[in-house]
VEXVODO-909873 format. One record per residue (C-alpha): residue number from 1; residue in one letter; chain; x, y, z. Coordinates in steps of 0.5 Angstrom, whole numbers, plus 500, padded with zeros to 3 digits. Layout:
! residues N
NUM | a | A | X | Y | Z
...
***
This chain:
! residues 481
1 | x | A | 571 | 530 | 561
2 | x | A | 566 | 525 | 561
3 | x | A | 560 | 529 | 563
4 | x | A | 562 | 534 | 557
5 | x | A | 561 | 528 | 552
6 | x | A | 554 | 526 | 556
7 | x | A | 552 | 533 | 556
8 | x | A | 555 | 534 | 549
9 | x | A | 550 | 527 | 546
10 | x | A | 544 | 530 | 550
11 | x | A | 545 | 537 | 546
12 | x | A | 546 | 532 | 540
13 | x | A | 540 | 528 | 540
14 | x | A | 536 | 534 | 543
15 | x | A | 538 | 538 | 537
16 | x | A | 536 | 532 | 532
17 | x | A | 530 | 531 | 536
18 | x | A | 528 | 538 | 534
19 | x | A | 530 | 538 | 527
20 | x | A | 525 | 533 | 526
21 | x | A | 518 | 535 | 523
22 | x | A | 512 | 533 | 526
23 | x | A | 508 | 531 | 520
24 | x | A | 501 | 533 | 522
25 | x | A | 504 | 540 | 523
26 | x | A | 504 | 539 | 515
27 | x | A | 497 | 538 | 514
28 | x | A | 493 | 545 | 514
29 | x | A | 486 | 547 | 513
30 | x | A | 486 | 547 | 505
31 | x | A | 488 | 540 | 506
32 | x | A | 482 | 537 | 503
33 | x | A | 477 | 532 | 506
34 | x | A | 474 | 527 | 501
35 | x | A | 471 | 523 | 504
36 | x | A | 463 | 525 | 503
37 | x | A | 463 | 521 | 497
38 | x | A | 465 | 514 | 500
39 | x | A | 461 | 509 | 503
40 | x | A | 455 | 511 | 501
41 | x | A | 451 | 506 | 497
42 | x | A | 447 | 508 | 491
43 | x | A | 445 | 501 | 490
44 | x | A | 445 | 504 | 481
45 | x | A | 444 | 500 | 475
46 | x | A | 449 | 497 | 471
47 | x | A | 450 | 502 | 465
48 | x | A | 457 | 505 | 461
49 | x | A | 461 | 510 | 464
50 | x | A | 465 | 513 | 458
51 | x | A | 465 | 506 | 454
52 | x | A | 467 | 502 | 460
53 | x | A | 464 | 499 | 464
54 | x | A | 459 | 494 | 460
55 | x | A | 453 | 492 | 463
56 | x | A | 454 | 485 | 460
57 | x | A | 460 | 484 | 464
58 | x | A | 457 | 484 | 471
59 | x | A | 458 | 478 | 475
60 | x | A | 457 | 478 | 483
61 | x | A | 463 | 475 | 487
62 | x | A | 461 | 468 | 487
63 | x | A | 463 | 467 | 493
64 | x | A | 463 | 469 | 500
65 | x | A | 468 | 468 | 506
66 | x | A | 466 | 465 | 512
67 | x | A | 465 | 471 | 516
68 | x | A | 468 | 474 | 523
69 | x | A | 464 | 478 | 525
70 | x | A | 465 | 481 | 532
71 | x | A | 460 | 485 | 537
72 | x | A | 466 | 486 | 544
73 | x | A | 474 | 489 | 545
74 | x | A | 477 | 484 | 548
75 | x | A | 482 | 489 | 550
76 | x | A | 478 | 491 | 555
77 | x | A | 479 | 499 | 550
78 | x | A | 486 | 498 | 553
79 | x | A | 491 | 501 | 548
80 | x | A | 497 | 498 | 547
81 | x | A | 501 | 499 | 540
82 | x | A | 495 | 505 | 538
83 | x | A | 499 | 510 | 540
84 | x | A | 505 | 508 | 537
85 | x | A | 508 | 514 | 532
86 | x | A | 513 | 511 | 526
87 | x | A | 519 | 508 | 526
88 | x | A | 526 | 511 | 523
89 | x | A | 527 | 508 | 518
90 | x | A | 524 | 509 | 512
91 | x | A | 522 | 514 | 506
92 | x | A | 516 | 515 | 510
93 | x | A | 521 | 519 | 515
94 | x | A | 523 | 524 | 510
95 | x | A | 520 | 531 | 506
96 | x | A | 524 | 536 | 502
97 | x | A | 523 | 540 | 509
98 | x | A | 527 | 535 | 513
99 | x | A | 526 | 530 | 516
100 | x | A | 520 | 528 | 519
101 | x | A | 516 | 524 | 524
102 | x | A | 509 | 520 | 522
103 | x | A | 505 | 521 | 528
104 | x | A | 499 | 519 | 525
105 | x | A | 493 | 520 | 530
106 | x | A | 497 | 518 | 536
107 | x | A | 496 | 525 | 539
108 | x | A | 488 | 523 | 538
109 | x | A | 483 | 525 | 545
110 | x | A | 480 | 521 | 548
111 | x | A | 473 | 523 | 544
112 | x | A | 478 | 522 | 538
113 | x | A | 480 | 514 | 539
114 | x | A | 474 | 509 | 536
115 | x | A | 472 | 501 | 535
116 | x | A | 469 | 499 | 530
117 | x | A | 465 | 493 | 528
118 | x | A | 463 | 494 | 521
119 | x | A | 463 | 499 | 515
120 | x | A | 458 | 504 | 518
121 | x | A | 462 | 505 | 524
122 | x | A | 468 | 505 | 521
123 | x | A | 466 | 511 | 515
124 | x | A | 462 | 515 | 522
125 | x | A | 468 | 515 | 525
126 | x | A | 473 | 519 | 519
127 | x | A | 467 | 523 | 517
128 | x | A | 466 | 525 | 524
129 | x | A | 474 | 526 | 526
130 | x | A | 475 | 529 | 519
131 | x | A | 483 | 532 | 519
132 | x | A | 484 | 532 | 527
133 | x | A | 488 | 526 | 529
134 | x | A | 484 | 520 | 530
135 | x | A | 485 | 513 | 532
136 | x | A | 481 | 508 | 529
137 | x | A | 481 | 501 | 532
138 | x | A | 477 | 496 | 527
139 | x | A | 476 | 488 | 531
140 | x | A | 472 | 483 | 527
141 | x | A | 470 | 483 | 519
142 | x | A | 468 | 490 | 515
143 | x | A | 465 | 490 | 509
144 | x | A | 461 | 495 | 505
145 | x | A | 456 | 491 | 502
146 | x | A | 453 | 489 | 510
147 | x | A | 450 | 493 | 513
148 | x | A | 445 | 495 | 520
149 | x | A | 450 | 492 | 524
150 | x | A | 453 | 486 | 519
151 | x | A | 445 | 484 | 519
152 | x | A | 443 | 485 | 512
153 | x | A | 448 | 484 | 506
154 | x | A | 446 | 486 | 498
155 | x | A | 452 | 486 | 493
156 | x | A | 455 | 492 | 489
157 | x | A | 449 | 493 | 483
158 | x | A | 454 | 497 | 479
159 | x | A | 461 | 500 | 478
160 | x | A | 459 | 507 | 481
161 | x | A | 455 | 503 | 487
162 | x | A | 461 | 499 | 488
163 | x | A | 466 | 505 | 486
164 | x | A | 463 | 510 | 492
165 | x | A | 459 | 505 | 496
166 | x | A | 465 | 500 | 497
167 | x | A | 471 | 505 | 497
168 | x | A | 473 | 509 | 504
169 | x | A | 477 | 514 | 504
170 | x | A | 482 | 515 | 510
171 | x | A | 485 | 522 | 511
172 | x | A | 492 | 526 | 514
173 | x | A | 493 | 525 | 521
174 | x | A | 490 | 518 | 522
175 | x | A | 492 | 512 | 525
176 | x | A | 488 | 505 | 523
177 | x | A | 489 | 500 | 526
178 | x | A | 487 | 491 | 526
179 | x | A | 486 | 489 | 534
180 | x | A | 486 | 481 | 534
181 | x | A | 479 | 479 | 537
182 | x | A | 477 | 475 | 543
183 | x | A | 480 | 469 | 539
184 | x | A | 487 | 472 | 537
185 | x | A | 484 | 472 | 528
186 | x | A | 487 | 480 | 526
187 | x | A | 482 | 484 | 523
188 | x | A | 479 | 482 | 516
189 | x | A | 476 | 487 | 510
190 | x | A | 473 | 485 | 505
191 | x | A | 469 | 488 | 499
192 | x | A | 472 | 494 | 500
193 | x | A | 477 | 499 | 498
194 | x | A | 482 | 503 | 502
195 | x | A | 484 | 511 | 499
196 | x | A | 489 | 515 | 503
197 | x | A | 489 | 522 | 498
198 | x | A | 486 | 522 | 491
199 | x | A | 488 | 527 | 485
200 | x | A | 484 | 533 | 485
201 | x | A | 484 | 540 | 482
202 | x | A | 484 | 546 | 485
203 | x | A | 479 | 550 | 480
204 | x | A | 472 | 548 | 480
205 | x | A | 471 | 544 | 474
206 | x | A | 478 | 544 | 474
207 | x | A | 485 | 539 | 471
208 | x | A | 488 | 536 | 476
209 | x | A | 495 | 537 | 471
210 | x | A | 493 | 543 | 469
211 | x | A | 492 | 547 | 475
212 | x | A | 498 | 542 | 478
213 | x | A | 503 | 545 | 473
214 | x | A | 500 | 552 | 474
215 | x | A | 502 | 551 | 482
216 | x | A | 508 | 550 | 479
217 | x | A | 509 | 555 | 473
218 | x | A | 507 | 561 | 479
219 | x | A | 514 | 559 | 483
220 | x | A | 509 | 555 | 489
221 | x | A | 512 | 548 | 492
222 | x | A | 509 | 543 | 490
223 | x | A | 509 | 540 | 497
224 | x | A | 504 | 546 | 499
225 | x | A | 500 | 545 | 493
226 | x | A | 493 | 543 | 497
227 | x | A | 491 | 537 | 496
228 | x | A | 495 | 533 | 499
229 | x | A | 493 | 527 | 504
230 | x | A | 498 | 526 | 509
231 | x | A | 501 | 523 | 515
232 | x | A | 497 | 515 | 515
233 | x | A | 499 | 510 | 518
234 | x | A | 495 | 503 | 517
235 | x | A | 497 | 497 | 521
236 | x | A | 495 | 489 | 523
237 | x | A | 489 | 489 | 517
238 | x | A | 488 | 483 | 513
239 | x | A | 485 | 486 | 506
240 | x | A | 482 | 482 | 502
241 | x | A | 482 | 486 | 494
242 | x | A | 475 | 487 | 492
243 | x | A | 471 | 482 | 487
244 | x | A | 470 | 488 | 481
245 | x | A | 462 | 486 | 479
246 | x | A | 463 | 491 | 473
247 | x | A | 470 | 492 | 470
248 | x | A | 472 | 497 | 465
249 | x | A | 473 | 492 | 459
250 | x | A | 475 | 484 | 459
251 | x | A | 483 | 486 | 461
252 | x | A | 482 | 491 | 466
253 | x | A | 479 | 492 | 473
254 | x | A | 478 | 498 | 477
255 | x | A | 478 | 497 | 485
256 | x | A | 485 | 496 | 488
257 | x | A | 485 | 493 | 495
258 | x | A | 489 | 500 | 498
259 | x | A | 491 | 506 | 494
260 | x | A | 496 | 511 | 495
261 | x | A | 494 | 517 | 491
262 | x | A | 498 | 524 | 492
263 | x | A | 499 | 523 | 499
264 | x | A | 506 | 523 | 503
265 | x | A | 508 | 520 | 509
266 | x | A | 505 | 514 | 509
267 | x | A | 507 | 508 | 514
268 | x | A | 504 | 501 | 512
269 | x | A | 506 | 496 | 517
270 | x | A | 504 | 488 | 518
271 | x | A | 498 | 488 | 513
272 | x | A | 496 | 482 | 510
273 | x | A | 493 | 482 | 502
274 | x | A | 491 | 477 | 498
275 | x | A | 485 | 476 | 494
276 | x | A | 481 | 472 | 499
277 | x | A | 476 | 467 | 497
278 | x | A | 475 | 471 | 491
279 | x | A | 480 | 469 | 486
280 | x | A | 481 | 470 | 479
281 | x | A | 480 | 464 | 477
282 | x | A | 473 | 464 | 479
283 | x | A | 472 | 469 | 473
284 | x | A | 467 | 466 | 467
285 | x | A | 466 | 469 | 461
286 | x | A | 469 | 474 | 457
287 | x | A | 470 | 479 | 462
288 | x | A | 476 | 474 | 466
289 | x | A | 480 | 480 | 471
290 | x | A | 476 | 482 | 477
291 | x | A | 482 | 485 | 481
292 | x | A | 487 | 491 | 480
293 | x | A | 492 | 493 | 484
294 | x | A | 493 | 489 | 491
295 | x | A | 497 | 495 | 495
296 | x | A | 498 | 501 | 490
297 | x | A | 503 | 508 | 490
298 | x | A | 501 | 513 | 486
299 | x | A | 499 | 520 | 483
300 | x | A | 505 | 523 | 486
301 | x | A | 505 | 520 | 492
302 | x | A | 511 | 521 | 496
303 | x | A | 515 | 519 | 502
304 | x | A | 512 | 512 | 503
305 | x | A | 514 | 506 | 507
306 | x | A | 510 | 499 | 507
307 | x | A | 514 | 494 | 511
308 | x | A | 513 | 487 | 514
309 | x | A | 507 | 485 | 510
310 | x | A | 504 | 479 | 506
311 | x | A | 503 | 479 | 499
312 | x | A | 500 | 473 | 496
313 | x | A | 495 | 470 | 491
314 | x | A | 494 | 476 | 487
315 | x | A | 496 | 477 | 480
316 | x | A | 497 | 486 | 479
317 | x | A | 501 | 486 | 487
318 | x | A | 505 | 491 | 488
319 | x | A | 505 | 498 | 483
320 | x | A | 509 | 504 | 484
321 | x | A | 508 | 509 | 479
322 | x | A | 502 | 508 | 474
323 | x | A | 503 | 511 | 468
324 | x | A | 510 | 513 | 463
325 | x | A | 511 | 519 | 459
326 | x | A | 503 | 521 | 461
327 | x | A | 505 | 522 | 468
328 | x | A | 511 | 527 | 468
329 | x | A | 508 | 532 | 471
330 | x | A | 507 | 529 | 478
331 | x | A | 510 | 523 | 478
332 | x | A | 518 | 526 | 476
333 | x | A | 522 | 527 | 483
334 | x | A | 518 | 523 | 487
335 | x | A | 514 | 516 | 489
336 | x | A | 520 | 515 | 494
337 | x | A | 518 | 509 | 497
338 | x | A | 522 | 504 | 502
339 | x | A | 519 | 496 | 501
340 | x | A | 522 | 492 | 507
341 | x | A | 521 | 486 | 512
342 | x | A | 515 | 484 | 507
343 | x | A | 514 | 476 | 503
344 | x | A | 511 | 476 | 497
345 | x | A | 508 | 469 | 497
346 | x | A | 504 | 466 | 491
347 | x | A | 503 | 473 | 489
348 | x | A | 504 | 472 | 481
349 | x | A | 506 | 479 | 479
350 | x | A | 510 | 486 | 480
351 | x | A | 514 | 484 | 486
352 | x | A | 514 | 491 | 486
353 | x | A | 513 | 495 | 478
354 | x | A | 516 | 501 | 479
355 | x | A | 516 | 508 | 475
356 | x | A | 519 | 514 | 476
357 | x | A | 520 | 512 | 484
358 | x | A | 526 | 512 | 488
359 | x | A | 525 | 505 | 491
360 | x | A | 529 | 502 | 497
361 | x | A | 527 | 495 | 498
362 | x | A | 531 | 491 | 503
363 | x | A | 530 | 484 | 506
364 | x | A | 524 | 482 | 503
365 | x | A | 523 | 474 | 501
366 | x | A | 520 | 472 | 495
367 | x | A | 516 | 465 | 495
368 | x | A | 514 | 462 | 489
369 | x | A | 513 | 457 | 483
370 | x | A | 512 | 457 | 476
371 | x | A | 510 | 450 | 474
372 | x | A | 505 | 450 | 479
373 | x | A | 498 | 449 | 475
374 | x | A | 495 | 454 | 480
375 | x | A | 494 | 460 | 476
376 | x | A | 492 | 464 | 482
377 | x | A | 498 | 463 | 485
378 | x | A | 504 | 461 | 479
379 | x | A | 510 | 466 | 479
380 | x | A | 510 | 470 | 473
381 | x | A | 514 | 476 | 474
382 | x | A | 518 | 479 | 480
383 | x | A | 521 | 486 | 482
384 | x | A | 520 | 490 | 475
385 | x | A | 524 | 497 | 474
386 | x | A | 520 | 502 | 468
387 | x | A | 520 | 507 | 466
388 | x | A | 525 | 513 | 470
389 | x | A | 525 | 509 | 475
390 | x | A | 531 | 509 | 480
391 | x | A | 532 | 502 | 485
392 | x | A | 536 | 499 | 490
393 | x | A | 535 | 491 | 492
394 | x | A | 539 | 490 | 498
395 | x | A | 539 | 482 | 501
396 | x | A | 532 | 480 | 498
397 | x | A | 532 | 472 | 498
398 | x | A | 528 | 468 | 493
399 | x | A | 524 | 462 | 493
400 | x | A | 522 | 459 | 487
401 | x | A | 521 | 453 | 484
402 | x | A | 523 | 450 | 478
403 | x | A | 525 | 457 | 477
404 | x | A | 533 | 455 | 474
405 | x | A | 539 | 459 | 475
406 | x | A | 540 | 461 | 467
407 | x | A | 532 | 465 | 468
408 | x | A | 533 | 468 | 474
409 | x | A | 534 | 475 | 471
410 | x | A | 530 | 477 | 466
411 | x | A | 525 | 473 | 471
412 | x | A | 525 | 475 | 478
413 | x | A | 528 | 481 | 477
414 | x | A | 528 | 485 | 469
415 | x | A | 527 | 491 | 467
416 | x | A | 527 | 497 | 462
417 | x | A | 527 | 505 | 461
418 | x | A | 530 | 505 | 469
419 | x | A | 535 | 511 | 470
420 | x | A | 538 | 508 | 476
421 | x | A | 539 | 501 | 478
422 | x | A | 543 | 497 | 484
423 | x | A | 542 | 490 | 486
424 | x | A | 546 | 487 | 491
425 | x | A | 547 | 480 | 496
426 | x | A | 541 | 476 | 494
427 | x | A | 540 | 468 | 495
428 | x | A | 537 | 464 | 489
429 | x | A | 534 | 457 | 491
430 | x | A | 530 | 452 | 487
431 | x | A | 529 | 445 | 485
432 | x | A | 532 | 446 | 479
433 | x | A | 538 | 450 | 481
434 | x | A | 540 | 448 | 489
435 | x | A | 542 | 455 | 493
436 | x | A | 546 | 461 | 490
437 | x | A | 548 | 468 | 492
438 | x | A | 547 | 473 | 486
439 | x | A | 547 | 481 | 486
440 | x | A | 542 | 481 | 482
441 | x | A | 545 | 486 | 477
442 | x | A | 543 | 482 | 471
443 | x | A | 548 | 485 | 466
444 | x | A | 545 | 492 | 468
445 | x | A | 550 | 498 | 468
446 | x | A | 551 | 501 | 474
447 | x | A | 547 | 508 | 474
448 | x | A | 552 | 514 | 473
449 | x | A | 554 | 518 | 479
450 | x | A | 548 | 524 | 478
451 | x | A | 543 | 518 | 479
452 | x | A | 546 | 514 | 485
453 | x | A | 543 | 515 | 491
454 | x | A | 544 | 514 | 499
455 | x | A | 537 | 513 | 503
456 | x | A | 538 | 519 | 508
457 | x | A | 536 | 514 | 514
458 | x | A | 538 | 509 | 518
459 | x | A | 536 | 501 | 517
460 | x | A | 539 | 494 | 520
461 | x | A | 541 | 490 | 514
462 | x | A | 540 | 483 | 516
463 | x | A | 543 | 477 | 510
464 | x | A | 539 | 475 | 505
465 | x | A | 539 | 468 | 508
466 | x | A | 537 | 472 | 515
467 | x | A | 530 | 474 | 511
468 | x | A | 529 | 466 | 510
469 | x | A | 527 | 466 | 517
470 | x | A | 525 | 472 | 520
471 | x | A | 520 | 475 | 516
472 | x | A | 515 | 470 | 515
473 | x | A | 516 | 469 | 524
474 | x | A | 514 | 477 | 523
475 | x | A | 510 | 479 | 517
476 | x | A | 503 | 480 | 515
477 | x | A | 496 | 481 | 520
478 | x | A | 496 | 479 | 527
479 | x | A | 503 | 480 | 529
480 | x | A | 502 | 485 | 533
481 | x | A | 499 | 485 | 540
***
């Protein structure tokens, strides 16, 4: 009897095993490279770009990082975690196809596994490796702005020199990767912006909305619809978000430190993001917001998991789904997104804002204050439910001082416009109001049985008073060997 049970398991675990989807195997030909545009300088002039971009408000970054670069693999070239696929749990590990396993670049060749010490090298590697599974190994500091091997260094000139000279484009089936140097610092990015997929049309000339809902009008499945970048992991990198030298107006900036644009089936893990040595407070002038979105997910992106990550120093943090009612179109049904492990500390605002999404967030610590007089740093808002989205809090602790118990909805959690929202097993501890267990609901009505949902994959949740401890001990670059 027990061997028919083994044999029964085995056949079970088999039968699972083959259920599951490789990712890689939903990337095809038509998936489209984007890369040629990026990393590529153009050292161009100041000028308006549809009435943004003012040439007056050029400013380059006032300061620069003490730099670490590196020229040796202290690892000899011996991979270790590289290889690694995806964990199991996580919306990254779904599709509407079933359930799926993100490989990334882990079935790379041994032609197709690269170290890189500076932009160059890094742009060479993609370009070369195009869609075919590619480990990508960086050690030391990238920056765009250097170059002829971190020997010469000339700042972004312009909003389209920084745009395309500052920005790379990561594509399906890759694994990019932080390997510690010789003296156990993660891997730094600075100045520049990581894309994973962008929206485009499918015409030349095209609309990316218009030939989107064409697809759709014809019977085709939006999951086959082209353009989508797919199967990405990004692990143990420090991401400074850039300085943006020419922004669009004295409000906005353009670059954000990663974007997330239709793409699916993405794995951020043990990222470190902040704006580095260039904060918003250096801004003069009219023209104060250098900085967009430190880690954004967007455009009709889906099937995305950020896990074990710190978030600090930055003010527009954390955004899943970029725009309401205009976005209809691409975003409705989509931005499934799972945020656990992760610590936003000091980090000022949208812990994550959240439209349309279907968004998980589990076991993730929130450290702050507002009455601190550091506007880099003072905690302004929290998690934020918009427009159609449909959000599950679970276990969060929250950290925030001379923040009372009577603030604590409303501020370190609010929303407005959700179809959807469950908060439940927090702690809430301040100066100003000692330690309490909240749920977190904050007066909202539970959603209706059509817009309750249950992840489909299988997590460990830890307490609330758990994440206190464990993820600062996990969190953020550097953390893995």
């Amino acid at each position: 009897m027990k061997n028919t049970l083994i044999a029964a398991s085995i056949l079970l675990a088999s039968a699972a095993q083959a259920a599951t989807i490789d990712a890689a195997t939903l990337t095809g030909a038509s998936t489209p490279l984007q890369t040629a545009q990026y990393g590529i300088r153009n050292y161009s002039a100041p000028v308006l770009v549809g009435g943004l971009h003012d040439p007056a408000s050029y400013m380059a970054a006032p300061r620069l990082p003490v730099w670490q670069f590196a020229s040796g693999d202290p690892t000899g070239g011996v991979l270790t975690f590289e290889r690694q696929t995806a964990p199991a749990t996580g919306w990254h590990t779904w599709s509407r196809k079933g359930k799926v396993l993100v490989t990334g670049g882990s079935a790379a060749t041994a032609n197709r596994v690269y170290t890189v010490y500076n932009g160059q090298q890094l742009v060479a590697a993609i370009n070369e490796a195009g869609n075919e599974p590619k480990i990508i190994r960086v050690i030391g500091h990238i920056d765009l702005r250097w170059s002829q091997n971190n020997t010469v260094f000339r700042e972004y000139t312009s909003y389209s020199d920084q745009k395309y000279g500052g920005s790379i484009s990561i594509p399906s089936n890759t694994t990019l990767v932080g390997i510690n140097d010789a003296q156990g610092r993660p891997a730094r990015i600075t100045g520049t912006a990581l894309l994973i997929g962008g929206e485009l049309a499918l015409t030349p000339g095209g609309s990316e909305e218009t030939d989107f809902k064409k697809w759709i009008a014809d019977g085709k499945d939006g999951d086959d619809y082209p353009t989508w970048t797919r199967n990405v992991i990004v692990r143990n990198l420090a991401i400074d978000t850039p300085w943006d030298v020419n922004p669009e107006d004295s409000a906005n900036a353009y670059a954000d430190g990663l974007t997330v644009s239709r793409a699916q089936n993405i794995y951020l893990d043990h990222l470190t993001m902040s704006d580095g040595d260039t904060p918003e407070s250096l801004a003069t002038g009219t023209y104060t917001t250098r900085h967009d979105g430190a880690l954004d997910v967007v455009r009709g992106s889906d099937y995305v998991t950020i896990s074990n990550s710190v978030f600090n120093k930055h003010h527009k943090t954390t955004l899943v789904g970029n725009g309401d009612s205009g976005r209809a179109w691409s975003d409705e049904g989509r931005l499934h997104v799972t945020f656990s492990g992760n610590w936003w500390d000091g980090a000022t605002t949208r812990l994550p804002l959240n439209r349309y999404g279907q968004v998980h967030l589990f076991n993730n610590l929130v450290s702050g204050s507002v009455s601190t007089t550091n506007a880099d740093i003072k905690f302004a808002s929290g998690t934020d439910a918009r427009y159609r989205s449909n959000m599950l809090l679970e276990n969060n602790y929250y950290n925030i001082t001379g923040l009372k118990l009577a603030e604590f909805c409303g501020k370190a959690i609010k929303g407005k416009d959700f179809i959807g929202f469950r908060s439940s097993g927090h702690i809430f501890t301040s100066d100003k109001a000692g330690t309490n267990a909240v749920d977190g609901q904050c007066g909202y009505a539970l959603p209706s049985a059509a817009n309750t949902w249950t992840p489909p994959y299988l997590y460990a949740l830890q307490t609330a008073t758990s994440t206190l401890t464990a993820v600062p001990a996990a969190a953020g670059a550097g953390k893995l060997p």
